[in-house]
C-alpha positions as CSV (number, residue, x, y, z in Angstrom):
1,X,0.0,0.0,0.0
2,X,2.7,2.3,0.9
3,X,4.4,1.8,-2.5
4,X,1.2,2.3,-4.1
5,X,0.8,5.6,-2.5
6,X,4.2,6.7,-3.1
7,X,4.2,5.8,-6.8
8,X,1.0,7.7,-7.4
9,X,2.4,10.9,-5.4
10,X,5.5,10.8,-8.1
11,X,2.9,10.3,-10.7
12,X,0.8,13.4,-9.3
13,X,4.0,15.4,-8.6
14,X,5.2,14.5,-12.4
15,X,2.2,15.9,-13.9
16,X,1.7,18.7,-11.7
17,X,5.2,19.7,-12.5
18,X,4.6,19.3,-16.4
19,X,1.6,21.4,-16.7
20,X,3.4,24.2,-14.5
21,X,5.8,24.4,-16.8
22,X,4.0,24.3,-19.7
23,X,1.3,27.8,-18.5
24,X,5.5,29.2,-17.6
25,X,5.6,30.2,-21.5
26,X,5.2,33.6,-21.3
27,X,2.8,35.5,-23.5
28,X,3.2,37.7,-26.8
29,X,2.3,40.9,-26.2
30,X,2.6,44.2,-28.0
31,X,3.2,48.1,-26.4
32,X,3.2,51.3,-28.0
33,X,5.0,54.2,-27.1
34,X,8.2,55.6,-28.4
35,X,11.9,54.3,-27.8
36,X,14.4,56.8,-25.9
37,X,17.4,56.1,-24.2
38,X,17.3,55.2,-20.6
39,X,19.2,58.7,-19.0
40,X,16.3,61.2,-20.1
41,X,13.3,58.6,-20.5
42,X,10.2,60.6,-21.0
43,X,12.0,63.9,-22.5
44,X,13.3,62.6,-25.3
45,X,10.1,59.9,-26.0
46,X,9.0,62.2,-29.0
47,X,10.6,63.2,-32.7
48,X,12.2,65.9,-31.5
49,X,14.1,63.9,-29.0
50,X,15.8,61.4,-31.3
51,X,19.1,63.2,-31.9
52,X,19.7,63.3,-27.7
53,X,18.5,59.3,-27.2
54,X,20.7,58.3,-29.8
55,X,24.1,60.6,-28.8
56,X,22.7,59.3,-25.5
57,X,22.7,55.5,-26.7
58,X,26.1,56.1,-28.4
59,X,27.7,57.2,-25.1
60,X,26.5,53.9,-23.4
61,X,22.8,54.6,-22.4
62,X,20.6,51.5,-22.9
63,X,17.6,52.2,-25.4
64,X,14.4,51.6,-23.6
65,X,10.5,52.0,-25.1
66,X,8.7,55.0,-22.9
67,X,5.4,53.3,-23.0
68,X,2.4,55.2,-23.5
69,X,-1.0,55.6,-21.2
70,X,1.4,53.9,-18.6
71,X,3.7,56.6,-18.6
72,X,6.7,54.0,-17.8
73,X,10.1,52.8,-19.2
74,X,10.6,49.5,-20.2
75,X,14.1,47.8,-21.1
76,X,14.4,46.0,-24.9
77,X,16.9,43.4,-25.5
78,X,17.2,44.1,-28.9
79,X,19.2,47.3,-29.1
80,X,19.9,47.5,-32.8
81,X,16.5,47.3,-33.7
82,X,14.9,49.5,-31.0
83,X,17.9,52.0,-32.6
84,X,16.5,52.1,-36.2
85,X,13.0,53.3,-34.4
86,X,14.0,56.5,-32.6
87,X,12.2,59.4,-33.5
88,X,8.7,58.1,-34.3
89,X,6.1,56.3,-32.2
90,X,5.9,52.3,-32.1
91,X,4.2,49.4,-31.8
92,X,6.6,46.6,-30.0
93,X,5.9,43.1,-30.1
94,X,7.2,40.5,-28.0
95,X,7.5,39.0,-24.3
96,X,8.2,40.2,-21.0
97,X,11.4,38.4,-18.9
98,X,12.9,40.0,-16.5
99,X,10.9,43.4,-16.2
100,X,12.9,43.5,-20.1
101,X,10.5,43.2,-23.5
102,X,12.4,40.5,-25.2
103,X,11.5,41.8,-28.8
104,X,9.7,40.0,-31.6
105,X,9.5,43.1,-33.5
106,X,9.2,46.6,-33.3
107,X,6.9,48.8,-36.5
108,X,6.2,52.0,-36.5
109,X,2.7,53.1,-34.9
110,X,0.5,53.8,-37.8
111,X,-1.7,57.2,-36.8
């Protein structure tokens, strides 16, 4: 009996284990905002703000996406591409890990 019970809580532990991992995957979402560099955030989250975010960026600052309604910075890991969208607003696609969007891809926000 006791092996029966112990095989059964492996068996139970197993599958509880699988299916937690499984709902782990995080989800694809997308944010709009605009992409600035960490140092001045919300100042330079607008057209006019590009040539600062990038000299910014280009100094060592990390690019980040200022996102909109929320009013908060996020990270991006992909700092190339979040560097070809400075200076318009955005739509980013992709996953949060880490408090950092882990980017799918990043278009610019159609008005």
């Amino acid at each position: 009996m006791r092996k029966l019970s112990a095989i059964l809580g492996v068996a139970v532990l197993v599958l509880v284990g699988t299916l937690g991992y499984a709902g782990d995957k995080a989800k694809t979402e997308t944010w709009s905002g605009w992409i600035t560099d960490e140092n001045c955030g919300e100042k330079n989250a607008n057209a006019e703000g590009k040539g600062c975010a990038l000299k910014c960026h280009e100094a060592g600052a990390k690019l980040v996406l200022f996102v909109d309604g929320e009013k908060k910075l996020v990270g991006l890991d992909n700092q190339d591409e979040a560097a070809r969208h400075v200076g318009h607003p955005v739509v980013v696609t992709g996953t949060i890990e880490g408090g950092t969007i882990k980017v799918t891809k990043i278009e610019e926000k159609k008005s």
